[in-house]
N, C-alpha and C positions, 0 to 999 in steps of 0.2 A: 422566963425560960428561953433557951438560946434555941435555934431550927439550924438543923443539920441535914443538907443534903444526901440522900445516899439512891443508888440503881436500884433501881426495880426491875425485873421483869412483867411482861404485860400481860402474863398469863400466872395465878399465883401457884407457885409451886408447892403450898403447903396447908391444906382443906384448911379453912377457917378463916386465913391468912387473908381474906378479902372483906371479912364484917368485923365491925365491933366488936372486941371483946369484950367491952361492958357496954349493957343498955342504958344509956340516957338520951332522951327528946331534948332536944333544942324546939322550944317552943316559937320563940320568932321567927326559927328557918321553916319550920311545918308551916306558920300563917304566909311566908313567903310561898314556899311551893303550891300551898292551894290556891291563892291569889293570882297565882299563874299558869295555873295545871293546863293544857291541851283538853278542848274538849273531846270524848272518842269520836266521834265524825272527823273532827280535825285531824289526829290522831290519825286514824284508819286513811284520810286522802292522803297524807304527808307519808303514810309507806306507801300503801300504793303508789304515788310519784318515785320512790327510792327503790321501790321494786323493780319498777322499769328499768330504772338505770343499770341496775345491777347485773344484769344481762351483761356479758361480756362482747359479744357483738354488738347491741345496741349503743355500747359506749363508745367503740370504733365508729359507728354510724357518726355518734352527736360528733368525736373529734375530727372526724374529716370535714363535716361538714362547718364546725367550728376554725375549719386551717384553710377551706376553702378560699381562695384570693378576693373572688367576689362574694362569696358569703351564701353560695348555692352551688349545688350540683344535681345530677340528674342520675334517675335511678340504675343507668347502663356505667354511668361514671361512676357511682359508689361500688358497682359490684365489679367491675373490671378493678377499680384502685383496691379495693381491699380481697380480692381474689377469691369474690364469691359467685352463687350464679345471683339473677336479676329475682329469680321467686323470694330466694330467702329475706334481700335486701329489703323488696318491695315490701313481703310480712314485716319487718320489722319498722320500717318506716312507718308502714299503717300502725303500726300499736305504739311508735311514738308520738304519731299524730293524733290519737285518739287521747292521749295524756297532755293533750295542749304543747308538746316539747317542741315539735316541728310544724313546718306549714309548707302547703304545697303549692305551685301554679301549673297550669298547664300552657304546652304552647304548641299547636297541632298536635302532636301523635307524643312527644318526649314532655314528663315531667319531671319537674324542677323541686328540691325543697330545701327549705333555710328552716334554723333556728329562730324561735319564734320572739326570742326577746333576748335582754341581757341578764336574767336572772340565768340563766340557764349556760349561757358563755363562763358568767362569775362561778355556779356551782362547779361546774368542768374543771376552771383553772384553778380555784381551791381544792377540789380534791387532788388535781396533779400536783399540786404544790406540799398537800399534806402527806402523798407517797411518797414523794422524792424526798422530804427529808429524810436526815440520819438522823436526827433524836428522836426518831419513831424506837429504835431500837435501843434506847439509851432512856427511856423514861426515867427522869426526877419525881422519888418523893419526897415531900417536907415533914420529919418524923422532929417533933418535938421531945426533949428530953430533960 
């Protein structure tokens, strides 16, 4: 059977249009999927991590502090550059810090915070990489015929 490219939209325009029209189990991809399933613990911490993020100011947080030259900035410096007051910034640094995303120092009176690792630089830049495409909007299906 020959596969033929054609658009999609990403939302379907036509009820149905997104399940099977005929039921059949593929029995070795169901022994794959449980062999791999998330446990719900797992499950459950892996949104709450993506819940965090999801915050629209929270992810200005992580990118500045991501663009940061030295790789830190301080909580009068995040709210002055991204033109908030220091309460807000400070809330949300505390609830990224509490999700392991960020880490603080202090140094007399002003504190400092960096991203905590490179898992969290790589998520950033994958996601910015996965908006900024244009085949977001151009999605390929493969319709066999």
């Amino acid at each position: 059977m020959l596969a033929r490219s054609t658009e999609a939209p990403l939302v379907a325009n036509n009820p149905g249009e997104d399940v099977c029209q005929e039921r059949f189990v593929h029995a070795e991809q169901v022994g794959e999927v449980r062999r791999h399933r998330l446990s719900t613990e797992e499950a459950a911490r892996i949104a709450t991590f993506f819940a965090v993020l999801s915050d629209p100011t929270r992810l200005q947080v992580v990118h500045a502090l991501f663009c940061s030259p030295n790789g830190e900035l301080c909580v009068c410096d995040l709210a002055a550059g991204l033109g908030r007051d220091d309460t807000t910034i400070s809330h949300q640094l505390r609830v990224l810090r509490n999700q392991k995303i960020v880490a603080m120092r202090k140094v007399g009176r002003v504190v400092y915070y960096r991203l905590i690792d490179a898992h969290i630089r790589q998520l950033l830049q994958m996601g910015l990489a996965h908006v900024r495409e244009d085949c977001c909007f151009d999605q390929k299906v493969e319709v066999e015929v």
